[in-house]
C-alpha positions in Angstrom: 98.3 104.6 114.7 95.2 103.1 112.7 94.9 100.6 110.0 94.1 102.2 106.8 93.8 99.8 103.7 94.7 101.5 101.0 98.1 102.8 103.2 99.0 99.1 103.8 98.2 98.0 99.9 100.9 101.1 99.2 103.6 99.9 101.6 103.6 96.3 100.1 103.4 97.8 96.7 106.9 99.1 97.5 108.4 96.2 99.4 109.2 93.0 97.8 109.7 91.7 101.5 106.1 92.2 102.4 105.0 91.3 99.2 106.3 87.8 100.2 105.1 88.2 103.7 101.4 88.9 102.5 101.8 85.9 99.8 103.1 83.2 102.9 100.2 84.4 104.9 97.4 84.2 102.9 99.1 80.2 102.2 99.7 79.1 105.2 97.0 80.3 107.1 93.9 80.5 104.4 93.1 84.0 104.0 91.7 86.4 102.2 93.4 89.1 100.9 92.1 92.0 103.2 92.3 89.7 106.4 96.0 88.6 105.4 96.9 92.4 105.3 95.4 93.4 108.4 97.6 90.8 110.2 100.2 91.4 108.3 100.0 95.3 109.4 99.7 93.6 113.2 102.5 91.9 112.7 104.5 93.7 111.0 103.6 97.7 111.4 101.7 98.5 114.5 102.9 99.0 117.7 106.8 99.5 116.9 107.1 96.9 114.3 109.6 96.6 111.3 107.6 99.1 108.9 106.3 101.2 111.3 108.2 104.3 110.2 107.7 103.6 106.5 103.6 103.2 106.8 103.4 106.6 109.0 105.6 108.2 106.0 102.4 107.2 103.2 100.6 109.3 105.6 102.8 112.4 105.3 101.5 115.0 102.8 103.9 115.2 99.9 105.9 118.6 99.4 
């Protein structure tokens, strides 16, 4: 599974949990924007995590 921005922007846009997540990050630990959502996907997306299933379903074509 790869990191695609502009998938991970979508998937917070639709969760108010990760919109919180993103928001605590980028406090606590003085980031950017763009760094706090790539460890936010590592956290939180890759390799089995919590959203996993709902960031490979941006990737689906829609029918």
């Amino acid at each position: 599974m790869k990191y695609i921005k502009s998938q991970m922007k979508q998937l917070i846009k639709e969760n108010k949990e990760l919109q919180s997540r993103l928001k605590e990050m980028m406090e606590e630990h003085d980031l950017e924007k763009n760094f706090a959502l790539k460890a936010l996907y590592h956290a939180e997306v890759a390799e089995g995590g919590k959203y996993q299933l709902a960031y490979q379903a941006l990737d689906l074509p829609k029918g």
